[in-house]
C-alpha positions in Angstrom: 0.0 0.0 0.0 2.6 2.3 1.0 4.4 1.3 -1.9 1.8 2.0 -3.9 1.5 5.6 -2.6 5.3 6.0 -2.9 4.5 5.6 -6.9 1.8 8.1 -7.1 3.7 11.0 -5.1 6.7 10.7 -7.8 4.4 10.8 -10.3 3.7 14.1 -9.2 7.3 15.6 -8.6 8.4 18.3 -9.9 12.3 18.6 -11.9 15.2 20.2 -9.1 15.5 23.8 -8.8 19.3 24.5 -10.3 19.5 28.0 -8.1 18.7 25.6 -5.2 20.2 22.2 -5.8 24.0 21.4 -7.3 26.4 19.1 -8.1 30.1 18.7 -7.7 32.1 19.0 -10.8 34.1 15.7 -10.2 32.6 12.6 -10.9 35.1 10.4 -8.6 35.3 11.3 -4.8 37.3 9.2 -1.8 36.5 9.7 1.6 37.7 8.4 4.9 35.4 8.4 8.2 35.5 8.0 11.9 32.5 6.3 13.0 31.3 5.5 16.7 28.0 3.4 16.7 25.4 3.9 19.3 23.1 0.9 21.0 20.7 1.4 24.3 18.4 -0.9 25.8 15.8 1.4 28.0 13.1 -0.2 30.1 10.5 2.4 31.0 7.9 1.7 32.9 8.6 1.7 37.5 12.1 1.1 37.6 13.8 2.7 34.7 16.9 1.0 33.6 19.6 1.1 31.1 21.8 -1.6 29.3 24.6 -0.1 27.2 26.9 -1.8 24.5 30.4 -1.2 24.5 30.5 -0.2 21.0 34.0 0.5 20.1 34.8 3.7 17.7 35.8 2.4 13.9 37.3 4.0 10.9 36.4 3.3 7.0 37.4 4.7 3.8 35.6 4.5 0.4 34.8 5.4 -2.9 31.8 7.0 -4.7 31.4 7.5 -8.4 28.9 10.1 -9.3 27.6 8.8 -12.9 26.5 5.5 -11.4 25.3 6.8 -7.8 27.6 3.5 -6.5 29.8 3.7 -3.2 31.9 0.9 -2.4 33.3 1.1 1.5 35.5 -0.8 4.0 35.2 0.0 8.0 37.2 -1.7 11.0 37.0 -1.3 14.6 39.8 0.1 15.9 39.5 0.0 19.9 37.1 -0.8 22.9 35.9 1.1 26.2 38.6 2.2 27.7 37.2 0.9 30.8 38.3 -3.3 31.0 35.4 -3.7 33.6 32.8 -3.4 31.1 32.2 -6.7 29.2 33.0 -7.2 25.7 30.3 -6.9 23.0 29.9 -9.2 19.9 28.8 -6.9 17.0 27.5 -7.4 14.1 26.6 -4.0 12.7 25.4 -3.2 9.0 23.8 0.0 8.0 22.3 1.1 4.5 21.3 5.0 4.1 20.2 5.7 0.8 20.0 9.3 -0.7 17.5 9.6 -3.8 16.0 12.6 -5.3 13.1 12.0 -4.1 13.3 9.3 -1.4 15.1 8.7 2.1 16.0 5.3 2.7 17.5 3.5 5.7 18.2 0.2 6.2 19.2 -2.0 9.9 20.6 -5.2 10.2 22.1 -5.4 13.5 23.4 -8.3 16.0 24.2 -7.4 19.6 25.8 -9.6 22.6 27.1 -8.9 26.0 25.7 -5.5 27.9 26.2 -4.0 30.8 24.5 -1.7 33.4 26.2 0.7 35.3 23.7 2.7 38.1 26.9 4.9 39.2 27.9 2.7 42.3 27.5 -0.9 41.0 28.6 -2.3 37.5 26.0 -4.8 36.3 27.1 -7.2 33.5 25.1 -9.0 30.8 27.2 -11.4 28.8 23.7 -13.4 27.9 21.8 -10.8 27.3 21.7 -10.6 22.7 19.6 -8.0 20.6 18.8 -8.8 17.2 17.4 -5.8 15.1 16.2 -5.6 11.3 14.3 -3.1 9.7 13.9 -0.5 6.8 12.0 3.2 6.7 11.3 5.0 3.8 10.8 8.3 3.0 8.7 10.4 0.4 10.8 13.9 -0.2 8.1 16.6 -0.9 10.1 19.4 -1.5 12.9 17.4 -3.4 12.8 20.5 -6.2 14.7 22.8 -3.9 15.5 20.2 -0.6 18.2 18.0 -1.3 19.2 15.1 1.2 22.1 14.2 -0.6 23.7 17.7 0.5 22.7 16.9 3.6 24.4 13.4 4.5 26.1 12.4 1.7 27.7 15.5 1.5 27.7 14.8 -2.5 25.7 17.6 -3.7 25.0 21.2 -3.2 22.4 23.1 -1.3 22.9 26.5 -2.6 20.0 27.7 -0.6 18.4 27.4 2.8 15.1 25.3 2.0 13.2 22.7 4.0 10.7 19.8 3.5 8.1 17.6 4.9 8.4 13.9 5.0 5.9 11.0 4.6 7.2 7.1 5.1 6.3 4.2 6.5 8.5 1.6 8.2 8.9 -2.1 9.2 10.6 -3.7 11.6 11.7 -6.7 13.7 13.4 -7.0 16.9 14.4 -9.9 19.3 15.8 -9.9 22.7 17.0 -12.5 24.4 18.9 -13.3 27.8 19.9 -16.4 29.4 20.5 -14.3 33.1 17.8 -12.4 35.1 19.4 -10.2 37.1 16.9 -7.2 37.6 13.7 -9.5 37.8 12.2 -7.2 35.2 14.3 -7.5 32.0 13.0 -10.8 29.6 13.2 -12.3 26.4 10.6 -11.2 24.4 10.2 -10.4 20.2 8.1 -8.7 17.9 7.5 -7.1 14.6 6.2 -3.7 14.1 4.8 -1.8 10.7 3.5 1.4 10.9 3.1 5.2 8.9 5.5 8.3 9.9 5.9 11.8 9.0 8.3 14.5 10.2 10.3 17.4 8.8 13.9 18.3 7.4 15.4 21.5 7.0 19.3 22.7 5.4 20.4 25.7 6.0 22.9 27.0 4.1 25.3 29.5 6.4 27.8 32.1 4.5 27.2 29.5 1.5 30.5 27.2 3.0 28.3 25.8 6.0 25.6 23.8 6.0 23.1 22.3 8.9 20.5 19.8 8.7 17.9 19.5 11.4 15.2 16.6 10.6 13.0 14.9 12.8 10.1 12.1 11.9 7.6 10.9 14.0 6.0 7.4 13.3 2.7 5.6 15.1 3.1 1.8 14.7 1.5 -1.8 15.1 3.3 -4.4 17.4 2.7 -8.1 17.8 4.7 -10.3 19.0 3.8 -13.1 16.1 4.2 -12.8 12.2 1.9 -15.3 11.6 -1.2 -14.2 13.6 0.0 -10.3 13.3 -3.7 -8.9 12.9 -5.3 -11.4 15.0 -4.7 -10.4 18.7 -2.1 -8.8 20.8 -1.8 -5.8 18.6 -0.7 -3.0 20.4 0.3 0.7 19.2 4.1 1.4 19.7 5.8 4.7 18.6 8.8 5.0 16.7 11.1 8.1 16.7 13.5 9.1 13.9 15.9 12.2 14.4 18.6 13.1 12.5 21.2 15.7 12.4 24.2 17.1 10.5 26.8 19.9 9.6 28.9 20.4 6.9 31.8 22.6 5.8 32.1 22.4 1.7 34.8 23.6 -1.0 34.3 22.3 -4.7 37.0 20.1 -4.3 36.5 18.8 -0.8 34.2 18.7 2.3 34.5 17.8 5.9 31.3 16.9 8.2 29.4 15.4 10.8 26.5 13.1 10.3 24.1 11.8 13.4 21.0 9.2 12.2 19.2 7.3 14.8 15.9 5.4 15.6 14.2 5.0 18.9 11.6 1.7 19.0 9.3 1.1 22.0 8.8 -2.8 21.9 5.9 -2.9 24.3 6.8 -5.9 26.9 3.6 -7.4 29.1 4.5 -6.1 32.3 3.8 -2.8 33.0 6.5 -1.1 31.1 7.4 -0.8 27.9 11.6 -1.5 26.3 12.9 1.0 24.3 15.7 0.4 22.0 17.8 3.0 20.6 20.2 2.7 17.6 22.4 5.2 15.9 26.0 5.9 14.2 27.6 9.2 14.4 30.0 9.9 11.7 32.8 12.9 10.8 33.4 11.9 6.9 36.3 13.8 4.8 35.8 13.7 1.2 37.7 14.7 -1.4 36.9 15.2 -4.8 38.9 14.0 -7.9 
């Protein structure tokens, strides 16, 4: 359905506004990145708690050809919490952003192990405790004749002027938790797959023409059940879904440097009175430079 709707909006677009939207001369650009992945588990509800990952920091380099709207990219962990108390964290960690003219897309496959909770006094390890999280949200771009995500976090285009969008997607996901150890009497195994509709808005600004900020910010109302099979047949419960993003650039023709923050927030709704909350993100600082 939302699919279908996806079709009839870009039927309807309008061609980009040259005096608003650019692109780069070069047609080849490499770029190197620092990257620190983010990862919470939050139980809201009477006793709120916190289990963090210990995500270490990571560095990549790639390559982007502008004719075939292909990257290819490499990344590598390079470290851990500093702290050796903290437990170590199997990761698996893959995440898709795609930049269209006219849609946003983002894409999670991720595979967490061994948490930790630290209330300030006592250090609480999780080695059991695994989160498995899959998903994909897209995006309909209404303004896409003068707004231009690519500018924004790709960093391979131009926003020449300060202009702003709204945004209509939809999203699905799944998500599993699971843990071998009870330690808090309140934290469970427990699964489910959500689908739902979001809207939100995005805005560049373009500052002394060099700079540019991106402020965006969707919210989404979605369907939870714990089953697949049986999805519309009981135990549906509304869940919402939170999607901020945020980034600054500073951009020459021939080479740009910037910060890029993307993150979700999912409330899996558990059957005790409270509700887990799982928040993903990656903060990036890219360097590109054109060729």
């Amino acid at each position: 359905m939302f699919f279908l709707v996806f079709v009839s909006l870009y039927g309807f677009s309008e061609a980009r506004d040259p005096s608003y939207i650019g692109d780069y001369e070069q047609r080849v650009t490499l770029y190197g990145k620092m990257y620190q992945n983010l990862l919470e588990l939050s139980i809201e509800g009477n006793d709120d708690l916190s289990y963090n990952a210990n995500n270490p920091a990571g560095l990549g380099v790639g390559i982007s050809c502008r004719d075939y709207r292909l990257s290819l990219e490499f990344c590598h962990d390079i470290g851990v919490t500093a702290d050796k108390e903290y437990p170590k964290t199997q990761i698996f960690d893959l995440q898709v952003h795609k930049y269209t003219d006219h849609f946003i897309f983002d894409i999670l496959f991720q595979q967490y192990k061994g948490f930790y909770r630290d209330d300030g006094t006592t250090l609480f390890t999780y080695p059991g405790l695994s989160l498995f999280l899959t998903g994909v949200t897209g995006q309909y771009v209404f303004n896409s004749k003068y707004f231009s995500s690519r500018a924004a976090y790709a960093l391979t285009e131009k926003q020449l002027k300060s202009a702003g969008t709204f945004l209509l997607g939809s999203s699905f996901y799944y998500y599993s938790v699971n843990t071998d150890e009870i330690h808090d009497d309140i934290l469970h195994s427990v699964q489910g797959f959500q689908c739902g509709v979001n809207a939100g808005y995005a805005y560049n600004w373009v500052v002394r023409k060099k700079w540019l900020i991106n402020l965006s910010l969707s919210i989404g109302v979605d369907i939870n059940n714990s089953s697949i099979d049986t999805f519309f047949d009981h135990n549906l419960r509304i869940a919402p879904l939170v999607l901020p993003k945020f980034s600054c650039s500073y951009n020459k023709e021939s080479w740009s440097l910037g910060m890029v923050f993307i993150a979700n927030t999912i409330t899996a709704i558990m059957e005790e009175d409270a509700d887990l909350e799982l928040d993903s993100g990656r903060l990036n600082v890219v360097f590109l430079k054109r060729l």
